[in-house]
Backbone bond lengths (Angstrom), bond angles and torsions (degrees), N, CA, C in turn:
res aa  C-N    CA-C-N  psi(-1)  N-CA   C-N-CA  omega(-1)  CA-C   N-CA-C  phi
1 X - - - 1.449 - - 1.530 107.89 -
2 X 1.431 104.30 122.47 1.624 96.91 -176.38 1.720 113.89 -70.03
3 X 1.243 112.63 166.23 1.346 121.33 172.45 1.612 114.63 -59.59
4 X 1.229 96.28 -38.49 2.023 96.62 -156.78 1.721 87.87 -71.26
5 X 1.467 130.13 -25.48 1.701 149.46 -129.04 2.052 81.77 -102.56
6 X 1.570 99.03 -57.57 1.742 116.69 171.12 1.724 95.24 -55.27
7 X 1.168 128.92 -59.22 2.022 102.69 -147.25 1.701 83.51 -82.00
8 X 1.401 137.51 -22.32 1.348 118.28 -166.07 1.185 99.75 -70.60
9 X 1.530 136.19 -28.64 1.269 134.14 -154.03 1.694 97.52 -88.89
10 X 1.537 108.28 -39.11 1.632 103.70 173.81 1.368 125.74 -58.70
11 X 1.645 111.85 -35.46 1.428 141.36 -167.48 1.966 93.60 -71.57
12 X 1.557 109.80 -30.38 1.518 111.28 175.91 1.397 118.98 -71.97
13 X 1.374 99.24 -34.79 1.813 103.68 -165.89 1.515 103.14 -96.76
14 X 1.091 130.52 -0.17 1.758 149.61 -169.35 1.887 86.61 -92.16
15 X 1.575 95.93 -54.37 1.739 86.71 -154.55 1.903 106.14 -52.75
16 X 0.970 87.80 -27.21 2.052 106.47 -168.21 2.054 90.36 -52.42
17 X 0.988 83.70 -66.65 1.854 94.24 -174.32 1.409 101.94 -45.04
18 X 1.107 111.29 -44.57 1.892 118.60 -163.56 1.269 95.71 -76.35
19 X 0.924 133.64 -62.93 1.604 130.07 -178.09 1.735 106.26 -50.15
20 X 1.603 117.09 -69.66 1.343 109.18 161.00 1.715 132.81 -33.18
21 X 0.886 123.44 -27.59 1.576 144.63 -179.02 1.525 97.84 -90.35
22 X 1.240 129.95 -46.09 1.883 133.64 -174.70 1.405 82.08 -62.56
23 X 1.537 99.58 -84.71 2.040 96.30 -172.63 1.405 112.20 -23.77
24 X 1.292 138.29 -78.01 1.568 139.93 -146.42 1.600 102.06 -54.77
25 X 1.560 104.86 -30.44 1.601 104.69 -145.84 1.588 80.85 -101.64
26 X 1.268 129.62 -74.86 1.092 102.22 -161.56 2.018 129.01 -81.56
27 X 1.507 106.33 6.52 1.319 104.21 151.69 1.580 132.81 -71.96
28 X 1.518 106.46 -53.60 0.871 107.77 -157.85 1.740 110.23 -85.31
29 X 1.582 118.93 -18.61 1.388 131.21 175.72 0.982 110.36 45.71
30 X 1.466 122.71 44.32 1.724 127.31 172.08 1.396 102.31 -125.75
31 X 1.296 143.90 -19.13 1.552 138.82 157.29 1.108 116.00 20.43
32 X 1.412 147.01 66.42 1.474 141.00 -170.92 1.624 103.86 -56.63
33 X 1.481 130.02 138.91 1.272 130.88 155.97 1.828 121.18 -22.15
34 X 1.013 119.55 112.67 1.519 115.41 -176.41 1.310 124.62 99.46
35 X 1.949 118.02 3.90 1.219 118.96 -155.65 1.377 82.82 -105.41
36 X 1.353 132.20 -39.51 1.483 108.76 -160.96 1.992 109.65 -92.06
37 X 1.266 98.48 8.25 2.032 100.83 151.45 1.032 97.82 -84.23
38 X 1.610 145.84 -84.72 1.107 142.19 -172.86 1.509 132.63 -14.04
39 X 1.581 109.45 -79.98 1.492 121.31 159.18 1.914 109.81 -53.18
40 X 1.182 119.64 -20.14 1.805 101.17 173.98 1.340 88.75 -95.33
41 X 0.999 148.90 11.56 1.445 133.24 165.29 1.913 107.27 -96.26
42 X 1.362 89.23 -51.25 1.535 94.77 -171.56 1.855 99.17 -65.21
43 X 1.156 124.94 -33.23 1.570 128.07 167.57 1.590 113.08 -31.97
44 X 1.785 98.12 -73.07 1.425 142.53 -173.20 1.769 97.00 -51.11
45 X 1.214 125.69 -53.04 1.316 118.07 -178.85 1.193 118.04 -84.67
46 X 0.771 139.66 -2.68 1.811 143.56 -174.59 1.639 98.77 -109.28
47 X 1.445 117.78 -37.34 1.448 107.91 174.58 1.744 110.75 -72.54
48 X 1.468 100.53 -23.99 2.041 105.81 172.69 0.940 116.80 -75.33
49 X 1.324 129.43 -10.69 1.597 136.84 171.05 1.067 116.59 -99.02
50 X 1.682 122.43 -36.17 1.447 113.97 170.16 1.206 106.09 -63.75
51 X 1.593 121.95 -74.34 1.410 119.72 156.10 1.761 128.28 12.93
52 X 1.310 107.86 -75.71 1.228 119.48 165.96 1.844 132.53 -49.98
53 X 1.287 96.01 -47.81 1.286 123.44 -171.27 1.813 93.33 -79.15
54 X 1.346 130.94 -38.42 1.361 125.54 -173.53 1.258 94.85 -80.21
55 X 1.383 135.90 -59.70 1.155 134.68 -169.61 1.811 118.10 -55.46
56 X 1.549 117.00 -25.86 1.155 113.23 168.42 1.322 142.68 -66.25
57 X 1.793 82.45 -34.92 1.791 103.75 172.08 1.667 112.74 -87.28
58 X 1.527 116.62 -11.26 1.485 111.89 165.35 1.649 113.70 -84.86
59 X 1.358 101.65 -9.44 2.000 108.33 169.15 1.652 90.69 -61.92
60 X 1.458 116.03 -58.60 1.669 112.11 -135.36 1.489 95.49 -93.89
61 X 1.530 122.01 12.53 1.447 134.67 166.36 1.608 108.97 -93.68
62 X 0.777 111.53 -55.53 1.345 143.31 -153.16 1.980 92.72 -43.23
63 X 1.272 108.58 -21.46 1.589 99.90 179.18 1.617 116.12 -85.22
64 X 1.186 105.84 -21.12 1.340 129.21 -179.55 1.729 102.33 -59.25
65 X 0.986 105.73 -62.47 1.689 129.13 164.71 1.588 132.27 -46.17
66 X 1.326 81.70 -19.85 1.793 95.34 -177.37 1.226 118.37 -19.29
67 X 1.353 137.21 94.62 1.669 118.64 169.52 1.860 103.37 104.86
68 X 1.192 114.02 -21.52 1.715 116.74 150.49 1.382 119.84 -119.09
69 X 1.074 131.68 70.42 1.399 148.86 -141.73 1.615 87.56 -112.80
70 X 1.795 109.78 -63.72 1.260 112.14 -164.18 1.687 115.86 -78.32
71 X 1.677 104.07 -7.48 1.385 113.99 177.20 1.795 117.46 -97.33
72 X 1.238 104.73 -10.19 1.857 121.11 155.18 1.311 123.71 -65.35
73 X 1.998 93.58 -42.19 1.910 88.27 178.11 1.214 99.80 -106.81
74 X 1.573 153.79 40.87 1.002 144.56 91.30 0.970 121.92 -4.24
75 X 1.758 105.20 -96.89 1.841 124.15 -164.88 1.504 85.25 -54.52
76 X 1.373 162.65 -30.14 1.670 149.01 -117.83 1.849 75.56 -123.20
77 X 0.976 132.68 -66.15 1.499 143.43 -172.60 1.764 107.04 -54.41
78 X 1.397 115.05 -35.72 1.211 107.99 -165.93 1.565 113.73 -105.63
79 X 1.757 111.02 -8.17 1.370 127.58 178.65 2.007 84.58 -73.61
80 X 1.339 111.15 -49.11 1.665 100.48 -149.57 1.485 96.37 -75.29
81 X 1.233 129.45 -50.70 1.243 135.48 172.54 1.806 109.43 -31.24
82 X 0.918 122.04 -46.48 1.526 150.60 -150.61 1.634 92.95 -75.42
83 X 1.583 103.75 -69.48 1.093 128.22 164.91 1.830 116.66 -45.78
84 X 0.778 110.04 -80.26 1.893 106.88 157.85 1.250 140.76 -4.81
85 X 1.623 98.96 -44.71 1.619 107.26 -157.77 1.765 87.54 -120.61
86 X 1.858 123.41 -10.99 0.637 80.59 -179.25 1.796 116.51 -106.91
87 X 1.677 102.49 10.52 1.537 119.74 172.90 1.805 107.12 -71.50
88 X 1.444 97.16 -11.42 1.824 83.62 -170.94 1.493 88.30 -98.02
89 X 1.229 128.74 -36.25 1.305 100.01 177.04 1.412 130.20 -92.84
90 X 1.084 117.33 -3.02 1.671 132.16 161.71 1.694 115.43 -69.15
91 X 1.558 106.12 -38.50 1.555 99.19 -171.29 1.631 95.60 -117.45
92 X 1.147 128.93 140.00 1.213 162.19 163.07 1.833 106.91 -46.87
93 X 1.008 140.38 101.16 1.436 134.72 -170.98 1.243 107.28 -57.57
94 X 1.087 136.14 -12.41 1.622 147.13 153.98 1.195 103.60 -45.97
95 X 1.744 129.15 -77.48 1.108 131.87 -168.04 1.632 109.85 -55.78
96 X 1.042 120.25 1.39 2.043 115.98 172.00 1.462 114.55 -105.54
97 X 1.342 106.37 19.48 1.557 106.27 -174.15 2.081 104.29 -107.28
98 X 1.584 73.79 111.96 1.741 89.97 169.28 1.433 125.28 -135.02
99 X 1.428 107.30 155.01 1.936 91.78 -166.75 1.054 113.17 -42.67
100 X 1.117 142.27 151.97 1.534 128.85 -146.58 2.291 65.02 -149.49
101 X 0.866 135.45 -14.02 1.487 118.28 -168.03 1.761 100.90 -84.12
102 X 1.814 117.42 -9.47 1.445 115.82 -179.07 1.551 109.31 -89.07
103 X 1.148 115.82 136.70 1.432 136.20 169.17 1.759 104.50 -42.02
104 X 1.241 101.97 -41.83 1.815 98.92 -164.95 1.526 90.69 -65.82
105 X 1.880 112.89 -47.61 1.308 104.98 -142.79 1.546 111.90 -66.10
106 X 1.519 101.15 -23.24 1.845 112.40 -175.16 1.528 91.84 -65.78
107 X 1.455 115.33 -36.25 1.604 94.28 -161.58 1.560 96.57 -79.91
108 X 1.209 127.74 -43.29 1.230 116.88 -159.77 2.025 105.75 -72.66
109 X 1.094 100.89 -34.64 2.126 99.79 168.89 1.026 95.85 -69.95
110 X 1.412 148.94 -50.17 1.523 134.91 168.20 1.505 141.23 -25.83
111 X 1.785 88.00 -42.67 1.752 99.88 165.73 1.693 95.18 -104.93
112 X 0.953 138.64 -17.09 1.337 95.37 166.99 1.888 129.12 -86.79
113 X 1.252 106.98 -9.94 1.281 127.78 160.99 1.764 98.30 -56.08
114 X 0.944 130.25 -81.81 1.312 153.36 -141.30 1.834 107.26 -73.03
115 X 1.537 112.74 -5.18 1.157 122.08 -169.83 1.856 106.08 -82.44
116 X 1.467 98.27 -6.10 1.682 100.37 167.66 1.130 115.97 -107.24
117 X 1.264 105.28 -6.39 1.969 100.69 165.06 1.698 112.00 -82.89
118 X 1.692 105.38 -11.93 2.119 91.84 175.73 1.431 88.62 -78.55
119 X 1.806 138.34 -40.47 1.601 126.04 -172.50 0.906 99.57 -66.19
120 X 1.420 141.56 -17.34 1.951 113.35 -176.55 1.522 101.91 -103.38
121 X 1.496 112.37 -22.26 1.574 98.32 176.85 1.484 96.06 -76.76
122 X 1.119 143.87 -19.84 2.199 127.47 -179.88 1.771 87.80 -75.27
123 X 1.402 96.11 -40.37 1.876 73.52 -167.12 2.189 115.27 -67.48
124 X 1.725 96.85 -21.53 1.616 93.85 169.53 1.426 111.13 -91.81
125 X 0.751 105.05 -10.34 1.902 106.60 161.83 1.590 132.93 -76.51
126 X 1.095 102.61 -23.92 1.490 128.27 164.98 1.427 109.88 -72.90
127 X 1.713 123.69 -48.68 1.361 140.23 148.00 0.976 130.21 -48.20
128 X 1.489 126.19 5.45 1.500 102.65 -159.27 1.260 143.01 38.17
129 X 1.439 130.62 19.76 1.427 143.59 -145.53 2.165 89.64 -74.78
130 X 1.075 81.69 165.98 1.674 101.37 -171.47 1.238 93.67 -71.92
131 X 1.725 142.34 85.75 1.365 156.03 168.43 1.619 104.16 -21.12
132 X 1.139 127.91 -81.09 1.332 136.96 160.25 1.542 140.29 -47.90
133 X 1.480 109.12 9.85 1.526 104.04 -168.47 1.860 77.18 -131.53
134 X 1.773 119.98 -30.60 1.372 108.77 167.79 1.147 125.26 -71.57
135 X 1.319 134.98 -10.09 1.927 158.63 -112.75 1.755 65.67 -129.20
136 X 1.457 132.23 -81.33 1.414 138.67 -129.86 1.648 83.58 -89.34
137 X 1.158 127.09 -61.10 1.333 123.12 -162.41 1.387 115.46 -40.11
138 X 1.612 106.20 -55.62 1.416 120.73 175.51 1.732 113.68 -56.44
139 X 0.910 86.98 -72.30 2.232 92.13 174.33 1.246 100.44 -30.98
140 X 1.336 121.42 -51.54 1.741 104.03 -144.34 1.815 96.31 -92.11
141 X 1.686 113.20 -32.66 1.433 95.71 -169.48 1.895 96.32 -91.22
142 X 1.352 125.56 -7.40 1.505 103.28 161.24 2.087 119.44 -62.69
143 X 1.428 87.11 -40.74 1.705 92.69 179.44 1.152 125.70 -50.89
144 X 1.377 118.73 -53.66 1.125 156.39 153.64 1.772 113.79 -17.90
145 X 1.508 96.06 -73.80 1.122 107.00 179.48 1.640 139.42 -74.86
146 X 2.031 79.21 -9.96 1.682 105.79 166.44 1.404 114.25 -79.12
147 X 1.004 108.42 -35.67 1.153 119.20 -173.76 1.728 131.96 -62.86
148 X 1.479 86.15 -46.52 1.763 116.39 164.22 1.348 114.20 -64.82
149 X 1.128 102.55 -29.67 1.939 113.55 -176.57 1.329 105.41 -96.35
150 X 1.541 148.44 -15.98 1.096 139.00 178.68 1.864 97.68 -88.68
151 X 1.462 108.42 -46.78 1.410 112.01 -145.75 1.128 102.87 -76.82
152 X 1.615 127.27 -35.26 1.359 151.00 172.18 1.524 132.57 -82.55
153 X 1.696 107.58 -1.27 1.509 122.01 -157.71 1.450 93.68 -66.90
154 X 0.799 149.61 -52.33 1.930 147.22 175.24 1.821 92.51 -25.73
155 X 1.452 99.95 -88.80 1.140 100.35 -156.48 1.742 136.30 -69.58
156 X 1.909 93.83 8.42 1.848 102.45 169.44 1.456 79.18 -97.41
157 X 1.394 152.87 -89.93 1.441 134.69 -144.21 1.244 109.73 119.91
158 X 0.956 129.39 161.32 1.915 143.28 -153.86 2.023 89.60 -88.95
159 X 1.349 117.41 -43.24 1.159 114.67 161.30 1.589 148.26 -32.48
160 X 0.982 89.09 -71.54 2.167 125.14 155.19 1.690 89.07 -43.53
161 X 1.035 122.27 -97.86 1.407 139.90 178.07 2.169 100.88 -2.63
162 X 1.340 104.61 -64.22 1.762 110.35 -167.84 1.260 98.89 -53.02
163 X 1.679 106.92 -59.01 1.452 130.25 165.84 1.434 123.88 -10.78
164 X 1.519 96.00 -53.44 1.918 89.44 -163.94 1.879 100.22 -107.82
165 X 1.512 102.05 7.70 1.650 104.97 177.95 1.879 91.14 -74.83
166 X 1.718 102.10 -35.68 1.522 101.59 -148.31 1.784 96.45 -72.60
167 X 1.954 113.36 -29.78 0.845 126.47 -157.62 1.905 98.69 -65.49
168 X 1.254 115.69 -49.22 1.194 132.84 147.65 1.543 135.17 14.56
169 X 1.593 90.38 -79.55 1.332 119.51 166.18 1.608 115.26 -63.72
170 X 1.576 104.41 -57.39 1.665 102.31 172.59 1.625 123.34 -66.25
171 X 1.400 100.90 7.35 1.639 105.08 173.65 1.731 105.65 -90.12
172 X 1.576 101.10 -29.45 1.652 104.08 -166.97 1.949 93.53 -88.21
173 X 0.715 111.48 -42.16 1.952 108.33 154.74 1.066 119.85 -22.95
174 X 1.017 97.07 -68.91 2.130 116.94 -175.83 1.573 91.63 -48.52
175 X 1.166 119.02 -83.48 1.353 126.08 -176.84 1.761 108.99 -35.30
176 X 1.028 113.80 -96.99 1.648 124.17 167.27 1.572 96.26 16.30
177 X 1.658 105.36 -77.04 1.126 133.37 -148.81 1.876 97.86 -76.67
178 X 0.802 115.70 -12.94 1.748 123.95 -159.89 2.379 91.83 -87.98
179 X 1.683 82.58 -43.26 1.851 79.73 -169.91 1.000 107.77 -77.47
180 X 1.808 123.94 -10.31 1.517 111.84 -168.13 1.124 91.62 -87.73
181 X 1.550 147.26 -47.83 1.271 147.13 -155.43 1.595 100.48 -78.74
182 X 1.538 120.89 -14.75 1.649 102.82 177.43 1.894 96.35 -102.52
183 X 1.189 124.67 -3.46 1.068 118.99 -159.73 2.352 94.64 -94.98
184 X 1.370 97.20 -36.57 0.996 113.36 179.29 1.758 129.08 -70.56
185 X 1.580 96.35 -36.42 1.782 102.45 175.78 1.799 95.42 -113.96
């Protein structure tokens, strides 16, 4: 699995958080001091474990697959993508705003954020993708991007926010679309 094929796929599951993080921060404008390290950490680790945890069980699949490897993380790339573009335009970035200052609530938006990092880790597990170079990519640009989206959510706008859910989805496209064309020529 190439690298550039790895950060687009991180750059996909990051946008989900960032948009989630725009909503909290700039609806709700209660952000207590210290909440948006916290929640991009608690984000950042639950997507490294799903991550991990998908990618382990797409190793112990992955024989099953033998020889459609690149046609597994297809359908796995194009279900989440699918899924992505079609929560930003079905749900209102309003409707994802929850106290984001409670411990439960980071953990519990954390795993539900993070439930497309176990589909892209089966689909890099199926790949063999470089375990450790996807492990860091993902952590640092979900955190990252949580982080920017909690601390800054005022000034991207409820707009920006639909935007980079949709942007999201067309990142898991790119990919999708990247294994069929190497799987195919």
């Amino acid at each position: 699995m190439d690298v550039l094929i790895i950060f687009i796929v991180a750059l996909g599951l990051a946008m989900d958080c960032f948009a989630l993080s725009i909503s909290n921060s700039s609806i709700s404008g209660l952000v207590r001091p210290g909440v948006p390290l916290k929640a991009s950490l608690v984000f950042a680790t639950l997507h490294m474990v799903l991550l991990l945890a998908g990618i382990w069980v797409g190793g112990l699949l992955q024989p099953r697959f033998e020889g459609m490897e690149g046609w597994g993380a297809f359908v796995i790339f194009v279900i989440v993508g699918l899924k992505m573009i079609r929560d930003a335009h079905r749900r209102r970035p309003e409707a994802r705003v929850f106290d984001i200052n409670s411990g439960r609530v980071m953990v519990v938006l954390g795993l539900a954020a993070s439930m497309d990092a176990l589909l892209a880790g089966l689909a890099m597990g199926l790949l063999h993708a470089q375990v450790w170079l996807a492990t860091v990519l993902v952590t640092l640009s979900v955190f990252l991007f949580s982080f920017a989206g909690l601390a800054g959510g005022k000034s991207f706008g409820l707009a920006f926010a639909k935007r980079t859910a949709i942007f999201g989805g067309v990142f898991m496209f790119i990919a999708a679309f990247h294994f069929v064309i190497r799987f195919l020529f």
